[in-house]
C-alpha positions as CSV (number, residue, x, y, z in Angstrom):
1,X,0.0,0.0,0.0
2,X,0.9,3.5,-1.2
3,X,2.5,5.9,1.8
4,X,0.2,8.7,2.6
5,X,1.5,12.2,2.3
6,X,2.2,12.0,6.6
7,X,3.4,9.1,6.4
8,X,6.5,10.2,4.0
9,X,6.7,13.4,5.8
10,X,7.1,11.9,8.6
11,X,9.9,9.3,7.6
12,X,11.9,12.5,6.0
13,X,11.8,14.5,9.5
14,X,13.7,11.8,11.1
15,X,16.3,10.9,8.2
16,X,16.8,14.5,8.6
17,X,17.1,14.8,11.7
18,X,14.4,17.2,12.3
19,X,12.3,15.4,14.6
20,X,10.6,12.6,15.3
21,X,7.5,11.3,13.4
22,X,5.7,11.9,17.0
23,X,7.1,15.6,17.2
24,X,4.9,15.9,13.6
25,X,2.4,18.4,13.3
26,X,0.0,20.3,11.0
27,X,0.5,18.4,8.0
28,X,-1.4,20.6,4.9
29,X,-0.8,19.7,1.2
30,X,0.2,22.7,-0.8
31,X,-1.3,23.1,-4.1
32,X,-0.2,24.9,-7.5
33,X,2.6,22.6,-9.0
34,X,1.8,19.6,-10.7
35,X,5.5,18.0,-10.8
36,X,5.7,16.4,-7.0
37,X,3.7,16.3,-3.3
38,X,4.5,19.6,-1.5
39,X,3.3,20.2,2.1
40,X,3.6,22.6,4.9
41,X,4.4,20.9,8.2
42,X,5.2,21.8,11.5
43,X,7.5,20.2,14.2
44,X,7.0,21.6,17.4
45,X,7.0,25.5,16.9
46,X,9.4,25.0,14.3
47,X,7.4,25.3,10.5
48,X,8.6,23.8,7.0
49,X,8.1,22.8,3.5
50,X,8.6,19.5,1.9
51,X,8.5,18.6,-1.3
52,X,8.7,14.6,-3.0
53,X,9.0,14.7,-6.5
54,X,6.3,12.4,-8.5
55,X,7.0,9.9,-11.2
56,X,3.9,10.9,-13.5
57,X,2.8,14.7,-13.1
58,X,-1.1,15.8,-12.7
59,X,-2.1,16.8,-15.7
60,X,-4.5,15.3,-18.1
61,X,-1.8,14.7,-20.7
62,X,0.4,11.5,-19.8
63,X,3.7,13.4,-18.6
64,X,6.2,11.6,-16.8
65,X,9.5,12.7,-15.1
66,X,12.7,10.9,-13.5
67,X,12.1,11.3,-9.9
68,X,15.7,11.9,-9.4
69,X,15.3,15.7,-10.6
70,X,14.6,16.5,-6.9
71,X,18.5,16.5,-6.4
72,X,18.8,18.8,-8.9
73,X,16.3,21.1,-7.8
74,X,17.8,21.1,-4.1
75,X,21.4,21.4,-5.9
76,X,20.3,24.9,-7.4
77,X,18.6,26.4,-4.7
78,X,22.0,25.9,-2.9
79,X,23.7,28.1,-5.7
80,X,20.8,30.4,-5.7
81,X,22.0,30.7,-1.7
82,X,25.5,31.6,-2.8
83,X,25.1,33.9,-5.2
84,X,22.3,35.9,-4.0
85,X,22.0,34.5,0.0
86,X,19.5,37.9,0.6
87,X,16.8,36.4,-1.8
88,X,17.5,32.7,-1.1
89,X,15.7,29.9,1.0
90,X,17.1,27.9,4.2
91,X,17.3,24.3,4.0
92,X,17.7,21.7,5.9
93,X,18.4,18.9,4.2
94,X,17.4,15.9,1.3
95,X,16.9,12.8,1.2
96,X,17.9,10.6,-2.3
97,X,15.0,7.9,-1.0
98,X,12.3,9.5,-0.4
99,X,13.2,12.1,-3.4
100,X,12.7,14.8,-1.1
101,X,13.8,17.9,0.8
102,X,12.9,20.1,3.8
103,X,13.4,24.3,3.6
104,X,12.1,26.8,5.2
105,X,8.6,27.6,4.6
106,X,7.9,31.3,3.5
107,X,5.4,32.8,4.9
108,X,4.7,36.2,6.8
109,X,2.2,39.6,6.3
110,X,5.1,41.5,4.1
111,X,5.2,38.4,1.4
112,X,3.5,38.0,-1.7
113,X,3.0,36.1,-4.9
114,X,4.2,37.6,-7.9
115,X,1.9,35.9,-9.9
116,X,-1.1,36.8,-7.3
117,X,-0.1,40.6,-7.4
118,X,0.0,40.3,-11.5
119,X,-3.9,38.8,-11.7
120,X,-4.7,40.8,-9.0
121,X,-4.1,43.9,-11.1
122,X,-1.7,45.4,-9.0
123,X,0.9,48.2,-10.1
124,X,3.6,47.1,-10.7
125,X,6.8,47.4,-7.8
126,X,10.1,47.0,-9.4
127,X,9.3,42.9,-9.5
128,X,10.6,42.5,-12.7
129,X,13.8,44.4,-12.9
130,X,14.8,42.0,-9.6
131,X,14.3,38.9,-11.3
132,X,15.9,39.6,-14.5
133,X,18.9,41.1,-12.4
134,X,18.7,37.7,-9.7
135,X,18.5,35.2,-12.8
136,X,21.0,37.1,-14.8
137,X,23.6,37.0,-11.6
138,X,23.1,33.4,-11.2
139,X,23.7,32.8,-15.2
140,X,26.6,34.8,-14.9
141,X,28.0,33.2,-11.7
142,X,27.7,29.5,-13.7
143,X,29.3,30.7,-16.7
144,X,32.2,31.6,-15.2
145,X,35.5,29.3,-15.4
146,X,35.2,26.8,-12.5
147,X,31.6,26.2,-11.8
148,X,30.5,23.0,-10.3
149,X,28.2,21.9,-12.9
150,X,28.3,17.7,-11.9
151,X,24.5,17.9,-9.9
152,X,23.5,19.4,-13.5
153,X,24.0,16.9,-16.3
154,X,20.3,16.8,-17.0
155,X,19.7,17.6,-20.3
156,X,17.8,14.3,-21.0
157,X,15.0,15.2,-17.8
158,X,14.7,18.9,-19.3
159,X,13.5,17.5,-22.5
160,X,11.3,14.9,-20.9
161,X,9.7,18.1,-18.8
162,X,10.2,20.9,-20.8
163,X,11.2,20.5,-24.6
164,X,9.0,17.6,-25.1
165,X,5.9,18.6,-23.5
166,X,5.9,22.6,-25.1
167,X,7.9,22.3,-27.9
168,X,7.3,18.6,-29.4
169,X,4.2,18.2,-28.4
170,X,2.8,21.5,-29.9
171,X,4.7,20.4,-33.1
172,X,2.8,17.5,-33.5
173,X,-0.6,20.1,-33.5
174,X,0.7,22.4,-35.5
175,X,2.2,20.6,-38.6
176,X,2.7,23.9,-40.5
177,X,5.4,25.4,-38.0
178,X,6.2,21.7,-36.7
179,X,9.5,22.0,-38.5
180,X,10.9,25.2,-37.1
181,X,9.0,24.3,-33.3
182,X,11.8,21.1,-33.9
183,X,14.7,23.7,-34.4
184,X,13.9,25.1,-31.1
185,X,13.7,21.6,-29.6
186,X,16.6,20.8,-30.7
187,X,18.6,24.1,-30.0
188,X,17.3,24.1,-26.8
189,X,18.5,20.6,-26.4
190,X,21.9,21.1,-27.5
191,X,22.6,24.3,-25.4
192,X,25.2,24.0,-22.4
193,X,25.8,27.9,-21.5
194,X,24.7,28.2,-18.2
195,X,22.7,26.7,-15.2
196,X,19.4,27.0,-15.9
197,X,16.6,27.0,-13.7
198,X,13.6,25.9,-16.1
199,X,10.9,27.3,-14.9
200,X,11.0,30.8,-13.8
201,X,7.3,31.7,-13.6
202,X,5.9,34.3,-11.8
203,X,3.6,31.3,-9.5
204,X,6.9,30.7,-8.1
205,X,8.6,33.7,-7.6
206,X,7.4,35.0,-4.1
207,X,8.9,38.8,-3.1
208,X,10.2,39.2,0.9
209,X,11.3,42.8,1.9
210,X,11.4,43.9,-2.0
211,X,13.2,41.1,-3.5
212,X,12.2,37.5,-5.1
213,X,13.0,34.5,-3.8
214,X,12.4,31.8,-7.0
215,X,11.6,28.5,-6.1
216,X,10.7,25.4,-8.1
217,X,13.8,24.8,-9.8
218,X,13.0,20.5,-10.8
219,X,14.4,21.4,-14.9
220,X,17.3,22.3,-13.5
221,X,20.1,21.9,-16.2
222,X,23.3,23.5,-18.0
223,X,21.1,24.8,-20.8
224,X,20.6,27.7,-23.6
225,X,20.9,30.7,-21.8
226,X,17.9,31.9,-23.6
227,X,15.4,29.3,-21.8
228,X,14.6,31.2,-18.5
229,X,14.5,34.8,-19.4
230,X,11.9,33.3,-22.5
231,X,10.0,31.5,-20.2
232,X,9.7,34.2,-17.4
233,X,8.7,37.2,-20.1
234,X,6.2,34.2,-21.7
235,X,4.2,34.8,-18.6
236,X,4.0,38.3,-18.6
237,X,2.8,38.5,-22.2
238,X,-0.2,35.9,-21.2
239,X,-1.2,37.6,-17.9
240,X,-1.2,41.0,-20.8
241,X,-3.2,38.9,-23.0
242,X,-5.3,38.1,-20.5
243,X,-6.2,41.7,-18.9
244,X,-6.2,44.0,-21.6
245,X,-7.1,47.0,-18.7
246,X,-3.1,46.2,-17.6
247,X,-1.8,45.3,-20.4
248,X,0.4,48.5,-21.2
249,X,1.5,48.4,-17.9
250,X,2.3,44.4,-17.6
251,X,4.2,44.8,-21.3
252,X,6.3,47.8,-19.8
253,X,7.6,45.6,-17.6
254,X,9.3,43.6,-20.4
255,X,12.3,46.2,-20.9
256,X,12.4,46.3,-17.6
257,X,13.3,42.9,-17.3
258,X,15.9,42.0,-19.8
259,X,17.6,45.5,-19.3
260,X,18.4,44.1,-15.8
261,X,18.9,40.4,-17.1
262,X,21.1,41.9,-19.7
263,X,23.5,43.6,-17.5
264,X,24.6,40.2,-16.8
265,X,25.4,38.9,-19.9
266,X,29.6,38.2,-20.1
267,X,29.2,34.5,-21.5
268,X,28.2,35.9,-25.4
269,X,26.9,39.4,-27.1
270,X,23.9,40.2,-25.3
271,X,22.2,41.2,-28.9
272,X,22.7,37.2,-30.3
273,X,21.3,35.7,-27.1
274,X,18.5,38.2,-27.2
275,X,17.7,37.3,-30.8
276,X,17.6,33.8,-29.4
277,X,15.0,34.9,-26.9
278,X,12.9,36.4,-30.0
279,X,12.7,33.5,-31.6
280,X,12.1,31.3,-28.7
281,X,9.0,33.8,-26.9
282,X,6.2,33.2,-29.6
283,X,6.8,29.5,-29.4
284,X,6.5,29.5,-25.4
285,X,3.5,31.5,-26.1
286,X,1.7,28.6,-28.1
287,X,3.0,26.1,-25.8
288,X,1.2,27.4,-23.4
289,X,-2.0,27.3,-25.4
290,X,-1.7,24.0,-26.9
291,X,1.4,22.0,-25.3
292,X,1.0,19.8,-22.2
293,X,0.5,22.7,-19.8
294,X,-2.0,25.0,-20.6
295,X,-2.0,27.7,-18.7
296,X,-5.7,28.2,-17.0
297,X,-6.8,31.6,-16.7
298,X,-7.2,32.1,-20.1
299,X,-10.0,31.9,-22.4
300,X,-10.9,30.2,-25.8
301,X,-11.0,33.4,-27.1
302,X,-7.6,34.8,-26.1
303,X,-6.5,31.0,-26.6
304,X,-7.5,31.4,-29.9
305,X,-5.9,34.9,-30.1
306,X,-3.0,33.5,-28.8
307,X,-2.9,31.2,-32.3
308,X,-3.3,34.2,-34.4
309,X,-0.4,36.2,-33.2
310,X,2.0,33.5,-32.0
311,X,2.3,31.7,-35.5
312,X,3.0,34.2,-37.9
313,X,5.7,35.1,-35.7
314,X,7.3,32.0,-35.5
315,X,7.6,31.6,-39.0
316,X,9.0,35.4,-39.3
317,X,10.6,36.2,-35.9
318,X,11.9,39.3,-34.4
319,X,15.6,40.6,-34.1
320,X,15.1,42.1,-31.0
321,X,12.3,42.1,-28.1
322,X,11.6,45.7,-28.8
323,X,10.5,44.9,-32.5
324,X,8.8,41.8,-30.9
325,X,6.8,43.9,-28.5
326,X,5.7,46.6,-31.1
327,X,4.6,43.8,-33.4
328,X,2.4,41.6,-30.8
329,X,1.0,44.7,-29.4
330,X,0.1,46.0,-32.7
331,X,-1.8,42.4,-33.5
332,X,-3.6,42.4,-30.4
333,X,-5.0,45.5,-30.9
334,X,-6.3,44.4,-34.5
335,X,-7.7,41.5,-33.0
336,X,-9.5,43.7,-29.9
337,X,-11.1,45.8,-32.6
């Protein structure tokens, strides 16, 4: 018989040395991912997060995952921790048989959820310049001659969790663009550059005294470069999308972002990695329409908007994100008309 959520909770305390499955309190199963079993717990007046990463993820399509990504996750919140300790997590330890970890869970009346603050409709706070300047250091620090890059030979679980499910498997619905979707796929594949995160999204970026603290890192890899600023400015072009009241404001954050990002950029010419971006942002866009992820605050009507301006820009992408912006505003307000 399965182990409940308790249950493994309580088995990681003790290998931990934490506590003792008796000292085990207040066990509540966090929701928002869809890759493992996260839970706030508390042992004695001491409160943390777990997290168990899960063979087959929950979503409708069949996507599964090597459980063993949870090291790599735990390896790169330890560099995030080094590079930038004042927007880092504690933690306290993993397990490689229960495919777990224990950090400190963040909570408090001065945190928020980026992603919360952006459907909220909130003005905007300086969040996007911090995270394009804390991935940028982080990209920069694992460039550099001398990094440690052993916990992050992973580019087979990358594809299995990111290339296949947006790229590959929105290429096989779209056999029109299916062969440059591949070129991605396969770029992306390819790319050793830097440690990359994998899935800097604004539902795991929380902000504590003004800056981010990203969590979430299970596609952790050496990787393109261009992955995690793409995927991070995806989001802010669906939640723009999505409220067209914000959207001016949302899409000025863009700039905001890469400027910052950019200031990092030692390991190639910041102009060729943001054509890279270019190309890859309208294909993260579809992805998230028709790959194995949907996201699921929009619409069939800005899903189907989402079509319209993605593909054509695809097949004709944008030298820079400034030409890119211009372009998908323009065709959103055609479409809007």
């Amino acid at each position: 018989m399965a182990l409940t959520l308790t249950d493994r909770c309580a088995a990681l305390i003790e290998e931990l040395n934490l506590g003792s499955a008796s000292d085990l309190r207040d066990v509540e199963a966090l929701t928002g991912g869809v890759a493992s079993d996260i839970a706030a717990i508390r042992i004695g007046t001491s409160r943390y997060c777990v997290k168990f990463a899960l063979p087959k993820l929950k979503v409708a399509a069949d996507w599964r995952a090597p459980l063993h990504r949870n090291a790599a996750e735990y390896a790169w919140l330890q560099v995030a921790a080094e590079v930038v300790p004042e927007s880092a997590v504690r933690l306290f330890g993993r397990s490689d048989r229960a495919h777990g970890f224990a950090m400190e869970f963040v909570a408090g009346p001065d945190i928020y959820l980026w992603k919360t603050a952006l459907l909220d409709g909130q003005s905007p706070c300086g969040e996007a310049g911090a995270v394009g300047d804390m991935l940028g250091r982080i990209h920069g620090h694992s460039a550099r001659p001398g990094f440690d890059d052993a916990a992050f030979q992973n580019r087979d679980d990358f594809r299995a969790l990111r290339i296949e499910p947006y790229l590959t498997y929105t290429a096989g619905k779209h056999p029109s663009i299916a062969a440059e979707l591949s070129k991605l796929a396969e770029r992306l594949y390819e790319g050793r550059q830097v440690l990359v995160h994998g899935d800097v999204s604004p539902k795991n970026i929380l902000f504590r005294k003004g800056g981010p603290v990203i969590l979430d890192a299970e596609c952790a890899t050496m990787g393109d470069a261009a992955f995690d600023p793409t995927f991070c400015l995806n989001h802010l072009v669906l939640k723009g999308v999505h409220m067209p009241a914000q959207r001016a404001a949302i899409f000025a954050e863009i700039p905001k972002f890469w400027s910052a990002y950019a200031r990092n950029v030692a390991w190639e010419p910041a102009n060729d990695l943001e054509a890279r971006v270019c190309r890859l942002l309208p294909a993260l866009m579809l992805a998230r329409v028709d790959g194995k992820s949907p996201v699921e605050y929009l619409d069939d009507a800005r899903r189907a908007q989402l079509r319209q301006v993605s593909v054509p820009m695809i097949i004709e992408p944008a030298a820079t994100l400034d030409e890119l912006m211009q372009e998908l505003t323009s065709r959103l307000k055609d479409l809007d008309a």
